[in-house]
C-alpha positions as semicolon CSV with decimal commas, in nm:
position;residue;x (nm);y (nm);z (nm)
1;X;8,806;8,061;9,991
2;X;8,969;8,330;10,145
3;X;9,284;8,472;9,887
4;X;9,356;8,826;9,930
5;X;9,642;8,726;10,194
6;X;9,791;8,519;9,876
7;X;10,120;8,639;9,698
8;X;10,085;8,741;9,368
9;X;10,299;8,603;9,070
10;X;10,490;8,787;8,830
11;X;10,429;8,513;8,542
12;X;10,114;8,621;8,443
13;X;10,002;8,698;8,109
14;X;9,726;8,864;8,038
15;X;9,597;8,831;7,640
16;X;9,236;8,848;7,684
17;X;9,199;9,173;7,519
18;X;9,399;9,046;7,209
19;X;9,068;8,900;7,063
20;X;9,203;8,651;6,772
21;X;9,579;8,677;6,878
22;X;9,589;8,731;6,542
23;X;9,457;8,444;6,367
24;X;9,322;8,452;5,994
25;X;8,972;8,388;5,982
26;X;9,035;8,089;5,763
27;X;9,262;7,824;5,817
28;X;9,544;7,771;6,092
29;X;9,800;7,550;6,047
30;X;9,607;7,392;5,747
31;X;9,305;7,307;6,022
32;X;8,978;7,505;5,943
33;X;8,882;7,738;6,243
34;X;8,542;7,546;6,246
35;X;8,729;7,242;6,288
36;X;8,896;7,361;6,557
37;X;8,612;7,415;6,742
38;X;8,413;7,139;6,690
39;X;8,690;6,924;6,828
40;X;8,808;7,148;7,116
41;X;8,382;7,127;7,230
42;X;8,417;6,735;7,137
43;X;8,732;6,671;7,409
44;X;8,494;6,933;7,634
45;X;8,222;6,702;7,621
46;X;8,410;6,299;7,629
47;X;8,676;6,452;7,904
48;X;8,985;6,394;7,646
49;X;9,222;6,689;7,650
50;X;9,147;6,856;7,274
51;X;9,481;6,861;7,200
52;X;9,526;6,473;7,082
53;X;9,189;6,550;6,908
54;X;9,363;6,798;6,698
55;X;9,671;6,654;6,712
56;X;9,638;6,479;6,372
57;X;9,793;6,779;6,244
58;X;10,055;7,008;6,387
59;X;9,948;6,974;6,798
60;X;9,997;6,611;6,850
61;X;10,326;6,611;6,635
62;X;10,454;6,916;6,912
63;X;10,344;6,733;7,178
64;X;10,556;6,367;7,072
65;X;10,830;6,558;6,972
66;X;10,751;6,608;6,602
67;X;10,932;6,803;6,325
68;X;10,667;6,976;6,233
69;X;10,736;7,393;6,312
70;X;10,559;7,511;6,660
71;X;10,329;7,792;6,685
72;X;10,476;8,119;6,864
73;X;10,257;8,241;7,131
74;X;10,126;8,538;7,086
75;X;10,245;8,878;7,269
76;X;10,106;8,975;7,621
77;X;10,136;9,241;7,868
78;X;10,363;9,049;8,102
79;X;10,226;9,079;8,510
80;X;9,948;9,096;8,714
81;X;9,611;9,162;8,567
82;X;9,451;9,486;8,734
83;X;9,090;9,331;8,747
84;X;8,930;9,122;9,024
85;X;8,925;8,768;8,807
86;X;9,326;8,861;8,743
87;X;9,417;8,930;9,070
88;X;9,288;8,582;9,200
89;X;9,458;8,408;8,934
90;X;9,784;8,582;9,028
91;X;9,700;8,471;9,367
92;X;9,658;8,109;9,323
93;X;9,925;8,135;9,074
94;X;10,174;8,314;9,340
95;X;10,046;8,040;9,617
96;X;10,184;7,745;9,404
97;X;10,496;7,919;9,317
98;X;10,574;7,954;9,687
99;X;10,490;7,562;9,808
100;X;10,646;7,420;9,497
101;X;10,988;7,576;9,598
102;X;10,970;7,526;9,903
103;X;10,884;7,105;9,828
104;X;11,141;7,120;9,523
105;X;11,398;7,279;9,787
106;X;11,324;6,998;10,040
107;X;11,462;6,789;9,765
108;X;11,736;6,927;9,708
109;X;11,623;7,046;9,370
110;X;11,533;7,376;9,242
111;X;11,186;7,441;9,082
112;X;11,106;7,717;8,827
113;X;10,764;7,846;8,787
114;X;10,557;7,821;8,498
115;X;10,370;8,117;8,327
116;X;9,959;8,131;8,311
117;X;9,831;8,289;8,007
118;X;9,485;8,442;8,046
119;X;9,302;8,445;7,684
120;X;8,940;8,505;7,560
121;X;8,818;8,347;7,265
122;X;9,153;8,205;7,097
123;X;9,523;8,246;7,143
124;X;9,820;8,036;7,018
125;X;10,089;7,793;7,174
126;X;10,366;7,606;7,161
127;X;10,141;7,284;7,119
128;X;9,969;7,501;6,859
129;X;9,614;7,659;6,901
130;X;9,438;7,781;7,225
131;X;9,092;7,793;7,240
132;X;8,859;7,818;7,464
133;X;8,615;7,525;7,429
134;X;8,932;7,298;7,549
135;X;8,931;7,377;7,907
136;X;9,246;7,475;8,102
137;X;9,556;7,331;7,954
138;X;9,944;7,271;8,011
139;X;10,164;7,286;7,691
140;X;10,517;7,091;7,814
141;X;10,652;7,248;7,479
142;X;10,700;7,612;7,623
143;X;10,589;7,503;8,011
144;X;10,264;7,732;7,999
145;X;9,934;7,736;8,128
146;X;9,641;7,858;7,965
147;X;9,352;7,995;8,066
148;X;9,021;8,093;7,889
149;X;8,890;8,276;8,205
150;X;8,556;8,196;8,063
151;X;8,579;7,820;8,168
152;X;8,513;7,971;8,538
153;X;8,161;8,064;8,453
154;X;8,127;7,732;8,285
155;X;8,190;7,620;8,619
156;X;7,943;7,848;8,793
157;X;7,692;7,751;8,507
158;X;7,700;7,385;8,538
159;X;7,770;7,248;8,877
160;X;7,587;7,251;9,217
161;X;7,768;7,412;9,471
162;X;7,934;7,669;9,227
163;X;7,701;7,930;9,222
164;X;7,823;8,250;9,053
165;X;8,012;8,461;9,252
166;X;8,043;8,201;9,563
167;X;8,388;8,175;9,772
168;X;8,349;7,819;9,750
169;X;8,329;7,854;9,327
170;X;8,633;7,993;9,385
171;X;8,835;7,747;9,557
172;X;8,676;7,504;9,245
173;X;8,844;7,763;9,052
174;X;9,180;7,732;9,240
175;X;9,189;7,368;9,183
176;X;9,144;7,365;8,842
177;X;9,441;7,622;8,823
178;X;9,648;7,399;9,011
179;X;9,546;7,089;8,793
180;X;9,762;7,263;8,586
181;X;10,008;7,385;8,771
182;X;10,018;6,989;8,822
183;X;10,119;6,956;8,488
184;X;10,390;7,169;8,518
185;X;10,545;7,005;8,837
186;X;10,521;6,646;8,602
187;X;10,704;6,779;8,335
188;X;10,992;6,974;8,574
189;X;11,028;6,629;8,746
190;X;11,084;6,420;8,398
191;X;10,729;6,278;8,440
192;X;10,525;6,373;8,122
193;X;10,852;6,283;7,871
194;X;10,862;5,976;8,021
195;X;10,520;5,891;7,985
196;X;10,521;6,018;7,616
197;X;10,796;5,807;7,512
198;X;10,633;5,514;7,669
199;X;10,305;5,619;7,470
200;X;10,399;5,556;7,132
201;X;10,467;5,191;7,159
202;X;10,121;5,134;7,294
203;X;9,755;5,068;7,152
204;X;9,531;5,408;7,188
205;X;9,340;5,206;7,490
206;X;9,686;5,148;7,702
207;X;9,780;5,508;7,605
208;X;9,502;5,641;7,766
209;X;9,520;5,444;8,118
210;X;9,846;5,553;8,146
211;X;9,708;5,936;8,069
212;X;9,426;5,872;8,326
213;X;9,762;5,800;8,573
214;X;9,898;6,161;8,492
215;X;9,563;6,340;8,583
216;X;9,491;6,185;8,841
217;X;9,911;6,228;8,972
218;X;9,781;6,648;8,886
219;X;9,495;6,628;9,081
220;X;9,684;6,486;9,381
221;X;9,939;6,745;9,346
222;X;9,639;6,996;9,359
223;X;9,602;6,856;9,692
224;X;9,909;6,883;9,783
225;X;9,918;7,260;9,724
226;X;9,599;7,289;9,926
227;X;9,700;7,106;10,190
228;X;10,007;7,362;10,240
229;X;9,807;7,691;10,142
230;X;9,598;7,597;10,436
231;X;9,864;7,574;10,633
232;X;10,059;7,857;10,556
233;X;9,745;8,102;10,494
234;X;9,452;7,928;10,598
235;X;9,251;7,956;10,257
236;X;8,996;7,718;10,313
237;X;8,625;7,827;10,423
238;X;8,320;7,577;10,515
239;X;8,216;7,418;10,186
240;X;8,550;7,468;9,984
241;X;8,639;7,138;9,964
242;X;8,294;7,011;9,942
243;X;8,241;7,265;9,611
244;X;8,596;7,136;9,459
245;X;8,507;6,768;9,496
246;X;8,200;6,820;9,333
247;X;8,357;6,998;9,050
248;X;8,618;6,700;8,988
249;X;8,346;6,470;9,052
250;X;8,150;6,648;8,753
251;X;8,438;6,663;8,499
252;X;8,542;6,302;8,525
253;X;8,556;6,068;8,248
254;X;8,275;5,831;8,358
255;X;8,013;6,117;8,459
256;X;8,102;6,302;8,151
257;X;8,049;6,029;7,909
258;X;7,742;5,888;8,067
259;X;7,609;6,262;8,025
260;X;7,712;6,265;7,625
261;X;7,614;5,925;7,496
262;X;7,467;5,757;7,764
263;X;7,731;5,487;7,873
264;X;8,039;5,450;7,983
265;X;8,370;5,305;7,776
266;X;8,654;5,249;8,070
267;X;8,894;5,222;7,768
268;X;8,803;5,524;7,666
269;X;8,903;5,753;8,036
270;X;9,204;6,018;8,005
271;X;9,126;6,181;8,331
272;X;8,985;5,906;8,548
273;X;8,623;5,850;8,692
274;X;8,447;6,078;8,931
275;X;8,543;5,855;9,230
276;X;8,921;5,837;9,095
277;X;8,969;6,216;9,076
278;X;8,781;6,325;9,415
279;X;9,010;6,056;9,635
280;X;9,289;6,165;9,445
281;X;9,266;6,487;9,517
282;X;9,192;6,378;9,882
283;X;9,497;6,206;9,945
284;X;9,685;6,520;9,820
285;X;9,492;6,708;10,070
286;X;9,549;6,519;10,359
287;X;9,862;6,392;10,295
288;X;10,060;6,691;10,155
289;X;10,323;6,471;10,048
290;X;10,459;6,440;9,705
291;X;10,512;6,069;9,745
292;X;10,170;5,985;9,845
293;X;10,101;6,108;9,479
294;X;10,232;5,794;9,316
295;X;10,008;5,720;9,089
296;X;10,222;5,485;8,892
297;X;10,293;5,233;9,130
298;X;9,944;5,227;9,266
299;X;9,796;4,901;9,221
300;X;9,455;5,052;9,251
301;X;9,375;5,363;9,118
């Protein structure tokens, strides 16, 4: 992937020297730390974002609009990160804040960029605790993305075609970033409160096939930013796309359950199944058009 050419964004927060962002060593939020991460690895490992794992207690009640108080995040020296891993995640960030404009301004509407917090270890949110076992997350609550910058050797660590260091791990990297990012664009456009709301009058199995709809709407709207980063800057090398589409291949629900327990429970998905999430993405790609992202209406997903 080639990204030095990339703008960089001004939203960036980087926290990863903060250590514990300081947490007590005990409890948080009346959840033990151990807790924590024994869920966070548990949504890791099934593919379900860790923050309905944990959201028996304060999380979930933030993310449906509970009464419960929110966590404050914690303080971070605002801007670019001066290191190599910072500067390309000011670059990717940068990329998406320039092609969402310009597609919210198409639109007639006006789009406002969301900031990525880069943490090590454990940092908190508006949806409550960060850490890093959960993977790259969007809290809707104060329109952040966070980042455990750790998650990109996971990447290097576990799947073919990521080897450590690779340009092509990197545009793997730049699509999980713009899952997110994803995220972000649902919530500006009214998506994720909608869904929400229509959440909490359903079973936990129709819950979650409408969640698998909203990843796999992000993961078009990855493609989407692709698709015009490769216009504007021609980012993409031989093997990019090849490396990304194994990576969403790897992290879907089916593959990622079949690796944990050995079969596979449909009901179950939040993200979608390998297949789902790499043609997705595709259409995003090729398409570069929002509406071709409409997940919703799609009578096969």
């Amino acid at each position: 992937m080639r990204w030095d050419e990339l703008p960089r964004s001004g939203k960036v927060k980087d926290q990863r020297r903060d250590g514990s962002a300081g947490f007590p060593m005990g409890r948080a939020g009346g959840i033990g730390i151990g807790t924590i991460i024994i869920l966070g690895l548990a949504g890791w490992a099934l593919g379900i974002n860790p923050l309905y794992l944990i959201g028996g207690a304060e999380i979930l009640s933030g993310l449906r609009g509970g009464s419960q108080p929110q966590s404050q995040p914690a303080p971070g020296s605002a801007g670019a990160p001066s290191d190599r891993m910072g500067e390309f995640v000011s670059a990717v960030l940068g990329s998406t804040e320039v092609q969402w404009k310009e597609i919210f301004a198409q639109a007639g509407k006006s789009y406002e960029a969301p900031t990525l917090v880069m943490f090590s270890g454990i940092t908190r949110s508006a949806c409550g605790i960060a850490q890093s076992a959960m993977g790259p997350f969007y809290c809707p609550n104060d329109r952040q993305v966070y980042l455990d910058t750790e998650f990109f050797q996971d990447l290097e660590r576990r799947f073919r075609g990521c080897d450590v260091g690779s340009r092509s791990c990197q545009f793997s990297q730049a699509y999980v970033i713009t899952h997110e990012v994803g995220h972000h664009v649902q919530n500006l456009l009214g998506i994720l409160p909608q869904i929400q709301q229509m959440q909490r009058g359903l079973d936990q199995a129709e819950a979650n096939h409408l969640q698998v709809r909203v990843e796999l709407q992000a993961d078009c709207f990855a493609g989407v930013w692709a698709h015009h980063a490769e216009e504007k800057w021609r980012i993409i090398e031989p093997g990019d796309v090849e490396a990304a589409m194994q990576t969403a291949s790897a992290i879907g629900d089916d593959r990622l359950q079949r690796r944990s327990q050995g079969y596979v429970v449909p009901d179950a998905f939040t993200h979608g199944s390998s297949e789902q999430r790499t043609r997705w993405f595709m259409t995003g790609l090729k398409s570069g058009q929002v509406a071709a992202c409409d997940t919703f209406q799609a009578s096969q997903l």
